[in-house]
C-alpha positions in Angstrom: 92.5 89.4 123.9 89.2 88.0 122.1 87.8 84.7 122.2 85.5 82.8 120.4 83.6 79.9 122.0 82.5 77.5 119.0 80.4 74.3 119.7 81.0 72.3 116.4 79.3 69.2 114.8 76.5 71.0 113.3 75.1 71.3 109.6 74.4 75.0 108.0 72.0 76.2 105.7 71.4 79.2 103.7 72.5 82.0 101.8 76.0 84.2 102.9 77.0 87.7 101.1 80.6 88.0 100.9 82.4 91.3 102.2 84.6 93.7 99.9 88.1 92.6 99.1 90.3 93.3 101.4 93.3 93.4 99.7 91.8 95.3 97.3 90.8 97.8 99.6 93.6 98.5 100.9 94.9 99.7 97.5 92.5 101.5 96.5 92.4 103.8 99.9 96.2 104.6 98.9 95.2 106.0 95.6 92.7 108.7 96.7 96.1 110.6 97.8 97.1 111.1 94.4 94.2 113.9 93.2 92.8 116.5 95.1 89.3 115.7 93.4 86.8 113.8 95.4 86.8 109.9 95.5 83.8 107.6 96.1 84.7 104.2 97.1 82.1 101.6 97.5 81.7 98.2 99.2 84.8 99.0 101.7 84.9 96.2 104.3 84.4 96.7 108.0 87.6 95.1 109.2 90.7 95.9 111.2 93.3 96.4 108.9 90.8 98.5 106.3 89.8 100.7 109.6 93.6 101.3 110.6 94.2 102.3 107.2 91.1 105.1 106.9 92.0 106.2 110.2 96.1 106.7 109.3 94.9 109.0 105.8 92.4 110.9 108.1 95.5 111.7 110.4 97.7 112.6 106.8 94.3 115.4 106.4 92.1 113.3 104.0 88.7 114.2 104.2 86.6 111.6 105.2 82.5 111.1 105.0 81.2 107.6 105.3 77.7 108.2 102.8 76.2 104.8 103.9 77.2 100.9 104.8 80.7 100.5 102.9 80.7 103.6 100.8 82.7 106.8 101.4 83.7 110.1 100.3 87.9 110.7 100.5 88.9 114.4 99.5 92.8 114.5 99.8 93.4 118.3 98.6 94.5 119.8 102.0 97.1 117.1 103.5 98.7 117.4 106.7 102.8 116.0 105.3 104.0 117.3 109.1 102.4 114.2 109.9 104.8 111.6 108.0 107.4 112.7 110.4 105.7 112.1 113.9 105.9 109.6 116.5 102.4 109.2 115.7 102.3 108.3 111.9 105.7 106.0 113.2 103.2 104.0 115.4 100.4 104.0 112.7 102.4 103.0 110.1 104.1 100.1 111.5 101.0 98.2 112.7 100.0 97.8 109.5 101.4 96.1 106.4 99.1 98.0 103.9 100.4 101.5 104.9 103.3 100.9 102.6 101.2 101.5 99.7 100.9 105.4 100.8 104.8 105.9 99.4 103.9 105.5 96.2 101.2 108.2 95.5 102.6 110.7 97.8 106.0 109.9 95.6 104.3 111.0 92.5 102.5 113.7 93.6 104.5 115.7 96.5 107.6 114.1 95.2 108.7 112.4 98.7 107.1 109.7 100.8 107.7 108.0 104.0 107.0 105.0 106.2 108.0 102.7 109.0 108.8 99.1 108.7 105.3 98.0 108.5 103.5 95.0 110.7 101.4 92.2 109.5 101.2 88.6 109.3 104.3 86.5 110.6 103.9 84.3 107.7 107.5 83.9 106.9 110.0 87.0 105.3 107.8 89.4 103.2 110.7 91.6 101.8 110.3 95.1 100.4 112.7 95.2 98.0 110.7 95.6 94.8 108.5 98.8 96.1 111.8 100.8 96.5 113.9 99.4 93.1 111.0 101.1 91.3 110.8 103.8 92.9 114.7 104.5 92.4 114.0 103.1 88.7 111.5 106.2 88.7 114.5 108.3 89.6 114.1 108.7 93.7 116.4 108.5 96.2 116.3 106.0 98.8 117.3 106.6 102.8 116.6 103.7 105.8 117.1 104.9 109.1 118.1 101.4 110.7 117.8 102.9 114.0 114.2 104.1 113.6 113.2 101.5 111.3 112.0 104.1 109.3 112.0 104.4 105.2 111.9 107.5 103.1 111.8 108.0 99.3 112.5 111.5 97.6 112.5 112.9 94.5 112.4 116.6 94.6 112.8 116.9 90.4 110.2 114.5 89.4 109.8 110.8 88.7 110.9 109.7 85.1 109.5 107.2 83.0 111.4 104.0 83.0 112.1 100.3 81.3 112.0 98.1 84.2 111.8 94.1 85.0 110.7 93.3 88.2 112.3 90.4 90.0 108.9 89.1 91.7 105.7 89.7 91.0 104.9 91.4 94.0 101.2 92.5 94.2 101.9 95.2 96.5 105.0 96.3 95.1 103.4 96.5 91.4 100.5 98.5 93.2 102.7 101.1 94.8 105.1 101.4 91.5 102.0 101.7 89.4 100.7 104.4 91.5 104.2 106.5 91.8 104.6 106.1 87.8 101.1 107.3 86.4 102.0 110.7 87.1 105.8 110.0 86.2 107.3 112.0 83.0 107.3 109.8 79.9 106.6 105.9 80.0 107.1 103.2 82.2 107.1 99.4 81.0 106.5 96.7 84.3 107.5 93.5 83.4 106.9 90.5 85.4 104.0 93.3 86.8 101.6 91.3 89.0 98.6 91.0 87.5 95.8 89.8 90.5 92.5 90.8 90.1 93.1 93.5 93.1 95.7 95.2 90.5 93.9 94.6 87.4 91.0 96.9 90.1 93.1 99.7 90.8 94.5 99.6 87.2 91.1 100.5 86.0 90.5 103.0 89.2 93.1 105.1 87.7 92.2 104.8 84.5 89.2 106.1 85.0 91.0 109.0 87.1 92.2 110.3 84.1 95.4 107.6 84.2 97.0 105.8 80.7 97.8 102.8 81.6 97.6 99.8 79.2 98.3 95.9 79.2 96.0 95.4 82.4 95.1 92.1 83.5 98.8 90.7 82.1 102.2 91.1 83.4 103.4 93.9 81.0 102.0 97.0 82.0 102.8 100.5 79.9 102.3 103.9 81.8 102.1 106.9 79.8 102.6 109.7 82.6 100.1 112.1 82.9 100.1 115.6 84.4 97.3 115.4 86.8 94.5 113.2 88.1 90.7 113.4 88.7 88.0 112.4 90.9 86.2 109.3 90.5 83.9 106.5 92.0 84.9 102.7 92.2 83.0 99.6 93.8 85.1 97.3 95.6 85.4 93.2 94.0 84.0 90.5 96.5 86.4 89.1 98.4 87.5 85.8 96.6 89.4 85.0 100.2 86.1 84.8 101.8 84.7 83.1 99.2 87.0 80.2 99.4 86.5 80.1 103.0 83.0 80.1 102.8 83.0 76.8 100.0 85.5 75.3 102.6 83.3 75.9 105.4 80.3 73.8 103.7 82.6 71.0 102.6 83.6 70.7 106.1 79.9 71.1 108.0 78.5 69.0 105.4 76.3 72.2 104.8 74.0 73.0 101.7 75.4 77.1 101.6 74.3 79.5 98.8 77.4 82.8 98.5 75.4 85.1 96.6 77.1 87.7 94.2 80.4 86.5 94.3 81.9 87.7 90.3 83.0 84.7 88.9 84.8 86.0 86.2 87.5 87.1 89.0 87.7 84.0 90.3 90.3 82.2 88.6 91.4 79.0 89.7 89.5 79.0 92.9 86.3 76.8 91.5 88.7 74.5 90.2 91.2 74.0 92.9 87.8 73.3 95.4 86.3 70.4 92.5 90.4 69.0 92.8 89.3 68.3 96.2 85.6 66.0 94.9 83.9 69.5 96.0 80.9 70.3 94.1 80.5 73.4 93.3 77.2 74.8 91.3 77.3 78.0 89.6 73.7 80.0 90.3 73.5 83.1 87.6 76.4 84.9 90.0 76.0 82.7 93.1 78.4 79.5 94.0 76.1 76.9 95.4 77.4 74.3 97.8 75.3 71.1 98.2 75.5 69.0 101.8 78.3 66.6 101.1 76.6 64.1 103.5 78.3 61.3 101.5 81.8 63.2 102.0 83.9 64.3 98.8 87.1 62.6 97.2 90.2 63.6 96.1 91.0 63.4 92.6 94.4 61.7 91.4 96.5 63.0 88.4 96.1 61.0 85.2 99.0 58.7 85.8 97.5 58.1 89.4 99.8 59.9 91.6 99.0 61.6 94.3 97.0 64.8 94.1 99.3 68.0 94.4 98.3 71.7 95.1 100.7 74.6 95.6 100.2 78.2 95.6 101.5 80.5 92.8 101.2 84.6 91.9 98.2 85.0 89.4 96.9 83.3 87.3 97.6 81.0 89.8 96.3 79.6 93.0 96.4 82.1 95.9 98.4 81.8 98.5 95.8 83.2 101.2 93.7 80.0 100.4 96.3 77.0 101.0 95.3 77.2 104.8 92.0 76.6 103.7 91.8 73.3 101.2 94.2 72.0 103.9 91.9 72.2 106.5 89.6 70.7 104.0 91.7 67.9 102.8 91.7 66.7 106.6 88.1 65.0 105.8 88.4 64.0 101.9 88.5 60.7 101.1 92.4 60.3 99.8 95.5 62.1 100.3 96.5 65.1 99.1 100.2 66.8 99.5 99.9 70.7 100.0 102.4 72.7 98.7 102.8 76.5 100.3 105.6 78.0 98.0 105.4 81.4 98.4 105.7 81.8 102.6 107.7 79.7 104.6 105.9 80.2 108.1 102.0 79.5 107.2 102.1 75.7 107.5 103.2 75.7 110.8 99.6 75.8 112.5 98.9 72.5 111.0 100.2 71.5 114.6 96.9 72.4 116.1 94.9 70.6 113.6 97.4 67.2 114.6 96.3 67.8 117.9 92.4 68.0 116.8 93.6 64.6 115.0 94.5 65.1 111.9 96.4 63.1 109.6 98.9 65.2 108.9 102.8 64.8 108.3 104.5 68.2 108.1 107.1 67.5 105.5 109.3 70.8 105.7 108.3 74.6 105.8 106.6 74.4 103.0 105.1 71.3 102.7 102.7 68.8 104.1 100.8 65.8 103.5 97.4 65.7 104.7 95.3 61.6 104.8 92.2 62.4 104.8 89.5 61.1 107.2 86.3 60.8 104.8 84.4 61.8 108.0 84.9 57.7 109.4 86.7 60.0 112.4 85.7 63.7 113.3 88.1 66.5 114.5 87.8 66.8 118.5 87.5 69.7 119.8 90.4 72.1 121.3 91.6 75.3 122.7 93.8 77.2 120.2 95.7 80.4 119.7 94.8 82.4 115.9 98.6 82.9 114.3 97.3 84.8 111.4 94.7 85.5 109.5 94.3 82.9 106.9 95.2 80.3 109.1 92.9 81.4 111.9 89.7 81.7 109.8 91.1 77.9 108.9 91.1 77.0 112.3 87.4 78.2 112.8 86.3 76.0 110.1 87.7 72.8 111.7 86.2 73.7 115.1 83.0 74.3 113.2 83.3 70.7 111.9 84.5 69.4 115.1 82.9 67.6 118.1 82.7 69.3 120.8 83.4 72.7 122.0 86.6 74.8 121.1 88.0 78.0 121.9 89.7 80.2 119.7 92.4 82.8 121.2 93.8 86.0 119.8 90.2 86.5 117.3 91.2 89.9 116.8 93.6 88.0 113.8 90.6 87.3 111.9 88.7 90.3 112.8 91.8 91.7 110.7 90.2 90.2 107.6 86.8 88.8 108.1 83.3 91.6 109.0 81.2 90.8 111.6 82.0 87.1 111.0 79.8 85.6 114.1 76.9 87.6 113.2 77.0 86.1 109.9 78.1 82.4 110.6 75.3 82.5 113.3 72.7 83.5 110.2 73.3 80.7 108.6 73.2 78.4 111.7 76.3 78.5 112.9 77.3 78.1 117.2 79.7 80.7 118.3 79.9 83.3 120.6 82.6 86.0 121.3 83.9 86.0 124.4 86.3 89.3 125.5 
């Protein structure tokens, strides 16, 4: 298990790239099974979870050539489908939460698809409910071997155009019934469709493939069915995650940090959620520039003076992969702030570790917890702490880079599931850490 060693208290400076969206990715990769033609995808991430997923379609027979950093050929007109029913793709597929995107493209185009009860995050019950009701909207059948843990989807006569309302907006789950329905007979309406940038990505990916699909960027989506799809090339979003993290991390170090190219028109409420928390945030052509908050930053109140409230919400609204973050954050504003994680019932629970770092924290329920903020009069003290997830790990980086002393982070390989090469990078901008194995 991987450690990092961080020795915290000091101010950064200078300019950080931000990696390709992860989430994204992970979409994206899915899609190349539905057309025999070559795909180009560019700015893929060099993380865990993105590698797992290259590595499980090279074992399903996709052709893989990496052409350069982040950018590589996939060729999927010679699959293996032996594969979906070995021990190995069983073992594959269930360390990874992504790998339930595969179902839907392999639906559409081989007309069965298959996968174990996927991994991931422990962040609280992630249920996939919605992926499978579309598919049997689309006309499949549905099997679960409860013994095996094993799910299977089959429709040997085609996938038919359907009506359908989805009961959540499942980003995921619109992905996969998107990608199953492009190739469907006739149309499919998705209502209550998520409609994340990552989707609104793949939407146009498919598009561009030779896919009709119309109403992207809202939650209605209309899918004329088409016959057949074609090669294409696509360039991967920045990751808005990291660029949260990265505007936390310079509220927190009191650091004057430049993230270059980051697509603010994709950036939704992110900017604004940040300013909520007396962040100032600068907008550079394309770059988000952070200036040293050496006099600390405040919360803002609502008009009628209560107290400052931010939850999570599906898109257009705040995402839920950044909640960890402004409540790390909120730990050193000047005010109080009550955060309010709606969507997963398991990701406030690390807050312990920043109570013992001394934090002002009062864990309300599951879901919600009131953070007083320092205003830097007290800093965090250093600790030794275990990563739980992703999100909140990279969360728990931040406060030991803000924090005097030196801490030790267990279990890394969490946010090596999401973040690139993150020491080199933190180090480049001045940053005290070192990986210890």
């Amino acid at each position: 298990m991987g450690t990092f060693q961080i020795e915290g208290g000091h101010q950064l400076q200078g300019k950080i790239q931000p990696q390709g969206a992860k989430n994204e990715a992970l979409q994206i990769l899915c899609a190349v099974l539905l057309t025999s033609e070559e795909v180009i995808i560019n700015n893929i991430p060099d993380i865990i979870d993105v590698n797992k997923l290259i590595s499980l379609l090279e074992n399903l027979g996709v052709k893989i050539q990496k052409l350069g950093k982040g950018s590589y050929s996939f060729q999927s007109d010679e699959l293996n489908l032996d594969y979906l029913q070995s021990e190995q793709f069983k073992k594959d597929g269930s360390g990874l939460r992504g790998s339930i995107m595969i179902v839907g493209p392999l639906l559409a185009r081989f007309g069965k698809g298959y996968i174990p009860k996927p991994g991931g995050d422990k962040i609280g019950r992630r249920r996939l409910d919605t992926h499978f009701e579309g598919f049997i909207n689309l006309g499949a059948s549905f099997r679960y071997n409860k013994e095996e843990r094993f799910y299977g989807v089959e429709a040997p006569n085609g996938l038919k155009g359907k009506y359908m309302l989805l009961e959540e907006a499942s980003v995921t789950g619109t992905a996969n019934i998107v990608m199953a329905a492009v190739m469907a007979e006739g149309t499919t309406t998705i209502y209550n469709a998520a409609c994340e940038p990552y989707l609104q990505q793949l939407c146009k990916m498919l598009n561009s493939m030779g896919a009709k699909i119309s109403g992207v960027g809202s939650n209605l989506l209309v899918i004329e069915g088409v016959k057949e799809l074609g090669g294409c090339e696509h360039t991967i979003l920045p990751d808005m995650i990291e660029i949260g993290s990265w505007i936390g991390l310079a509220a927190m170090t009191k650091s004057e940090i430049t993230i270059t190219n980051v697509n603010w028109e994709m950036l939704g409420l992110i900017p604004t959620t940040f300013k909520k928390l007396g962040i100032t945030i600068e907008r550079r052509g394309d770059d988000i520039f952070i200036p040293a908050h050496n006099d600390g930053y405040e919360v803002q109140s609502f008009i009628d003076g209560s107290i400052m409230n931010i939850s999570d919400a599906p898109w257009p609204g705040f995402t839920p992969d950044l909640l960890s973050i402004i409540l790390v954050v909120a730990t050193q504003a000047r005010g109080s702030v009550l955060i309010h994680q709606k969507m997963f019932e398991s990701r406030l629970f690390f807050v312990d570790k920043l109570i013992d770092m001394g934090a002002k924290i009062i864990l309300c329920d599951p879901h919600r917890a009131t953070v007083i903020g320092h205003d830097f009069h007290s800093t965090l003290k250093a600790t030794t702490m275990t990563s739980p997830d992703i999100r909140a790990g990279i969360s728990l980086l931040i406060a030991a880079l803000s924090a005097k002393g030196t801490s030790t982070i267990h279990n890394i390989e969490q946010i090596d599931r999401g973040y690139e090469d993150i020491e080199a990078r933190l180090k480049s901008i001045g940053a005290k850490i070192e990986r210890v194995d």
